[in-house]
Backbone bond lengths (Angstrom), bond angles and torsions (degrees), N, CA, C in turn:
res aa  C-N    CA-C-N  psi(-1)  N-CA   C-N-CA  omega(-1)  CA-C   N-CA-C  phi
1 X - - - 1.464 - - 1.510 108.05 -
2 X 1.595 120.45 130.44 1.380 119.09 173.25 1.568 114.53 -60.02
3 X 1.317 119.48 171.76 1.660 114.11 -162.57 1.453 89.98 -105.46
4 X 1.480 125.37 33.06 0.838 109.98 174.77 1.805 114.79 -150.92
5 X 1.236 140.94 130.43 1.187 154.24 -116.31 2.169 90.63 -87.47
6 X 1.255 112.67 101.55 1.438 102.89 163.51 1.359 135.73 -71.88
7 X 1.652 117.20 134.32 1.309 120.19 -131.86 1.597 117.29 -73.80
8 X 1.592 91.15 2.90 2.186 111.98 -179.00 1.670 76.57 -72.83
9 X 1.523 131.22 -73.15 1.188 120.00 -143.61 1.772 119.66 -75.49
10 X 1.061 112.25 21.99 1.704 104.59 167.66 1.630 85.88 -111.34
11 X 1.316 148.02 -43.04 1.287 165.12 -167.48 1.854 91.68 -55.10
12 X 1.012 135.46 -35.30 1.478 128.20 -147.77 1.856 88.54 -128.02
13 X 1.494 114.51 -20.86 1.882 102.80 169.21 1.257 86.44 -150.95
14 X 1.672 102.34 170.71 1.577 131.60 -158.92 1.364 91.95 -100.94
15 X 1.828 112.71 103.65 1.291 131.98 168.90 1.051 122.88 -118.46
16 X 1.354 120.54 139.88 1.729 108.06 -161.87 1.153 93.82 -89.44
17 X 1.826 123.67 -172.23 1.415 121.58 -171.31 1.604 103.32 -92.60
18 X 1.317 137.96 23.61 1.321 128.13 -176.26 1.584 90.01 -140.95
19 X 1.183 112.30 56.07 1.561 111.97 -179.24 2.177 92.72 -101.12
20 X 1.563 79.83 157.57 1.724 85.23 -172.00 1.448 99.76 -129.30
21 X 1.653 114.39 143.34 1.527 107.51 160.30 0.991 85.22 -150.77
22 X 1.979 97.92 148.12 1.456 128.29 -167.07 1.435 102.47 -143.36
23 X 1.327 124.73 128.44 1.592 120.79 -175.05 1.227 119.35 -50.35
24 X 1.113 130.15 171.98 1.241 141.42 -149.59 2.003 129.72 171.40
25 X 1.314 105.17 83.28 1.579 99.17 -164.95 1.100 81.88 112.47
26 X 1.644 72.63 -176.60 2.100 105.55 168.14 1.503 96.74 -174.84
27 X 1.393 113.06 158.31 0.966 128.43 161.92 1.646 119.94 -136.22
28 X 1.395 125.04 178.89 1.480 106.04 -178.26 1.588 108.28 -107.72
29 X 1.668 123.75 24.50 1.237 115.71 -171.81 1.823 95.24 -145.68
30 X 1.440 119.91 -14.56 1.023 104.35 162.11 1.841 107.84 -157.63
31 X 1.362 116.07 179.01 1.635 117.50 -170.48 1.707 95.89 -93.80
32 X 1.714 92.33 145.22 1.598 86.72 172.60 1.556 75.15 -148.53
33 X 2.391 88.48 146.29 1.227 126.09 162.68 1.585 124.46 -131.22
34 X 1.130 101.61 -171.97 1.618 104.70 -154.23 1.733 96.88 -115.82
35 X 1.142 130.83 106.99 1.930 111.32 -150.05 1.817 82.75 -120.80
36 X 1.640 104.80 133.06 1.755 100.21 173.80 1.304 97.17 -130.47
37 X 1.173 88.12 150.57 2.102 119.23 -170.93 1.803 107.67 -139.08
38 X 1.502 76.59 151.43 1.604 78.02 -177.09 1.850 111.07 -105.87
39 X 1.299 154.98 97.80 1.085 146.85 -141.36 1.707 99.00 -80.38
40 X 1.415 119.27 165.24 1.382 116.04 -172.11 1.336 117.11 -66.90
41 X 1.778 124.62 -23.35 1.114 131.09 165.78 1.566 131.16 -62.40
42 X 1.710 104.86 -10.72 1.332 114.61 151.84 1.979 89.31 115.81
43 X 1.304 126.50 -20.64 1.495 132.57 171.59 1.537 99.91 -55.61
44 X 1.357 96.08 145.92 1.144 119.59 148.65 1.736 161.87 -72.76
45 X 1.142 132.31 86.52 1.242 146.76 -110.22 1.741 95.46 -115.28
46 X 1.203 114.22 102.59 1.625 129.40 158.56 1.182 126.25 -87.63
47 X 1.781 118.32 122.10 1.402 108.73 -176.35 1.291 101.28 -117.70
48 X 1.361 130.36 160.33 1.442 115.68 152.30 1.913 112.23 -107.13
49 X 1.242 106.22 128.50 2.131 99.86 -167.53 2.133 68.92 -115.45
50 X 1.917 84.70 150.56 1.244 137.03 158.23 1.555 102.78 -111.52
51 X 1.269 97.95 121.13 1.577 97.72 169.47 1.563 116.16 -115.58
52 X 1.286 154.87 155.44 1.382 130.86 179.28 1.892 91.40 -175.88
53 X 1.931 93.97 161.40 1.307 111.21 -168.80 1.706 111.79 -55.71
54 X 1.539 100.15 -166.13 1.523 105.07 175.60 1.425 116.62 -65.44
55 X 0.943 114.62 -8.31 1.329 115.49 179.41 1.644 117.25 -107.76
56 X 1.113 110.36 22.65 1.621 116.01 156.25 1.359 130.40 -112.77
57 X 0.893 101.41 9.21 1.709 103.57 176.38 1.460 94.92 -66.34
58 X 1.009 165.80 -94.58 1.498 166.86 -125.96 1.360 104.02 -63.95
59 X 1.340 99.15 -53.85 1.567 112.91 175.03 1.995 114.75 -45.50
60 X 1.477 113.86 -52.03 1.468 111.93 -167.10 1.865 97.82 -98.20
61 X 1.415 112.09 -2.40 1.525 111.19 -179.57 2.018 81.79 -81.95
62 X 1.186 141.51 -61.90 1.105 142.08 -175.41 1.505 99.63 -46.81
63 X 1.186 129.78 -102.60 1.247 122.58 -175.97 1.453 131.53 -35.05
64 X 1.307 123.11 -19.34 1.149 137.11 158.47 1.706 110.52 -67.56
65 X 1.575 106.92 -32.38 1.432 95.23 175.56 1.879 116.80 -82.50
66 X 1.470 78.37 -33.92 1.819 77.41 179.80 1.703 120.04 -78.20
67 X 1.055 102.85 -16.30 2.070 108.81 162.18 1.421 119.70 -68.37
68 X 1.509 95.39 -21.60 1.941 96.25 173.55 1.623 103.61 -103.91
69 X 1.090 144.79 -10.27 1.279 142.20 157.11 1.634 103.20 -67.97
70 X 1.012 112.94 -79.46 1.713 104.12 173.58 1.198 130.30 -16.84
71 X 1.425 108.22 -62.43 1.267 130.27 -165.17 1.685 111.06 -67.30
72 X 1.425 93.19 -48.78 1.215 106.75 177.23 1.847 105.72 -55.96
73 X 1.265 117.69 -23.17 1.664 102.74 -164.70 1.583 88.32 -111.97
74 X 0.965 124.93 -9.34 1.512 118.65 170.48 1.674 112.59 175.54
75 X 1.458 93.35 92.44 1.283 141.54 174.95 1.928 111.06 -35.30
76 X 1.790 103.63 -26.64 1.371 103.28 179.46 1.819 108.64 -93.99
77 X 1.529 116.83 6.27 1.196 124.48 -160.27 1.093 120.26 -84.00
78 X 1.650 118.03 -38.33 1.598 151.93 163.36 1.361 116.52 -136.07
79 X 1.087 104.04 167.29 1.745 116.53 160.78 1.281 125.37 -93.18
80 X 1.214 103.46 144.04 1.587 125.55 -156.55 1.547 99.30 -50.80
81 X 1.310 141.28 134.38 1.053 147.36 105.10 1.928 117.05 -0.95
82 X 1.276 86.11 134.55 1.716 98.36 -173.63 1.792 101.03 -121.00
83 X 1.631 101.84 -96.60 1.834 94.50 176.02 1.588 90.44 -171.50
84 X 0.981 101.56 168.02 1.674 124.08 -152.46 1.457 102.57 -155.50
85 X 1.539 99.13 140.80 1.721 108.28 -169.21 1.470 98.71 -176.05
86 X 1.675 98.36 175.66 1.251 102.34 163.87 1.946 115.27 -76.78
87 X 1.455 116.62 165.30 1.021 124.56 -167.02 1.397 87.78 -91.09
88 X 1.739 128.05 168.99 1.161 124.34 174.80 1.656 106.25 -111.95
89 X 0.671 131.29 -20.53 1.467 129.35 -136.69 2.020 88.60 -127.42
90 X 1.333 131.03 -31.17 1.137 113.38 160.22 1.606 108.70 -138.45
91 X 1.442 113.63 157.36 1.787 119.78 172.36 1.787 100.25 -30.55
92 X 1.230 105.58 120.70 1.818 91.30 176.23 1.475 111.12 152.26
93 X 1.097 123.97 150.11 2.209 118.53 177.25 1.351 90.31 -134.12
94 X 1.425 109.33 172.69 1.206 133.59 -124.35 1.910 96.25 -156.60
95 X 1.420 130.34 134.61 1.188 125.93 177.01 1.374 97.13 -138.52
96 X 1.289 130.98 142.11 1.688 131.27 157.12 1.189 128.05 -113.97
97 X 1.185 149.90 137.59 1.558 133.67 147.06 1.384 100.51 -106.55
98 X 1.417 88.18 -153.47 1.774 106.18 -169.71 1.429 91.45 -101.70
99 X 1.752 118.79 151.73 1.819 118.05 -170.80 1.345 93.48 -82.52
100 X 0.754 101.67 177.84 1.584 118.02 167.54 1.580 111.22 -161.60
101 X 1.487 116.49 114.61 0.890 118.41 -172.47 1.811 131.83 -87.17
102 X 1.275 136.16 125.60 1.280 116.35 -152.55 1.764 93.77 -105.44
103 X 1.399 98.28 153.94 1.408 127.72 -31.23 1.728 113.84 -84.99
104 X 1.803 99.33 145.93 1.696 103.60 -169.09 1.464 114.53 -56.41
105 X 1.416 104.85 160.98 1.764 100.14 178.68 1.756 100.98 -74.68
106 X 1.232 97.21 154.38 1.587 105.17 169.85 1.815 136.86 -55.16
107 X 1.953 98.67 -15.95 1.562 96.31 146.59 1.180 127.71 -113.39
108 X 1.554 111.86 39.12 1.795 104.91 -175.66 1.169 91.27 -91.38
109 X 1.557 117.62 170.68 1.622 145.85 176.24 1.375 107.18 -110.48
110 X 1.395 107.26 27.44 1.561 97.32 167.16 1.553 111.01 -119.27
111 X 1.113 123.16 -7.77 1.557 122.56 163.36 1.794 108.12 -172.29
112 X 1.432 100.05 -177.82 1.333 81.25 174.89 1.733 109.25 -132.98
113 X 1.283 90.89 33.90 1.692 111.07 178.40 1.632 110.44 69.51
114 X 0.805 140.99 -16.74 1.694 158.05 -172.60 1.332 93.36 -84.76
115 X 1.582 113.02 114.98 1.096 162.43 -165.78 1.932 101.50 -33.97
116 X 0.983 135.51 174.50 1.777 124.19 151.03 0.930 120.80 -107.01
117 X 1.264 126.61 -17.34 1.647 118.12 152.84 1.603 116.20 -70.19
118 X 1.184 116.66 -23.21 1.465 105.15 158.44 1.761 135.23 -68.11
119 X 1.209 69.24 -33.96 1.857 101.75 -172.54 1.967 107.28 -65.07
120 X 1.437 101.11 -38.15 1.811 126.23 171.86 1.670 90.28 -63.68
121 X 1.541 111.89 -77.80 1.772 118.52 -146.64 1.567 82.73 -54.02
122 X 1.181 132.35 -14.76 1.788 102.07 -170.38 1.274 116.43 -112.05
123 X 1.472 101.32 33.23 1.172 77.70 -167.84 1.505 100.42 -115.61
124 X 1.704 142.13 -164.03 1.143 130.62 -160.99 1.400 120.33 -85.47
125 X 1.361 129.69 130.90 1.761 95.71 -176.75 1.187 87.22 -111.27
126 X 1.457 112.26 170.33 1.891 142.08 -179.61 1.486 99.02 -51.14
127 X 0.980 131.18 131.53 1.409 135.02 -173.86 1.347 138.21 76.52
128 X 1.621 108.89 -12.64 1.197 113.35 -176.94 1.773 112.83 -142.84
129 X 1.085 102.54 125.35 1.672 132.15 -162.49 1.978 89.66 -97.00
């Protein structure tokens, strides 16, 4: 990921003009960084961006769809989905959520550190109380 913010991703979320991203991770199919913004209410705003070649758009439009199905049915399962596009500034798209840092403190609302296969076995199945 360039050290510097591509111009799809302030265009697709509300980033102020002194927003910063600095890598973060790795993967072996695309770059990931750690991007901070300040929101107009004066909070502080953590993203995590996947960035990757022409040949990921399908790839983070999919996972981008299945992080908002999840999330949507249980919000402690993953992290929220942000927005996903093509990149502007080179051949390439772009996916974000919200970071989540491991492991979260014990009153954040972004997980509750407990595993997802744990988080699955407990949870209710169809028929059984």
């Amino acid at each position: 990921m360039p050290s510097e913010i591509d111009r799809a991703t302030p265009k697709a979320l509300p980033l102020d003009a002194e927003a910063t991203i600095v890598p973060h991770g790795g993967s072996g199919f695309s770059s990931t960084s750690r991007l901070t913004s300040t929101l107009e209410d004066g909070e502080a705003q953590l993203l995590f961006v996947k960035t990757g070649g022409r040949d990921s758009g399908v790839i983070f439009a999919g996972e981008h769809a299945s992080l908002l199905a999840i999330h949507t049915a249980d919000p402690t399962l993953c992290p929220r989905t942000g927005a996903h596009g093509p990149l502007s500034q080179i051949q390439g798209f772009f996916l974000t959520t919200s970071f989540l840092s491991p492991p979260p403190s014990a009153d954040s609302s972004l997980g509750s550190g407990t595993p997802l296969a744990h988080k699955l076995a407990s949870r209710p199945r169809p028929g059984r109380m």
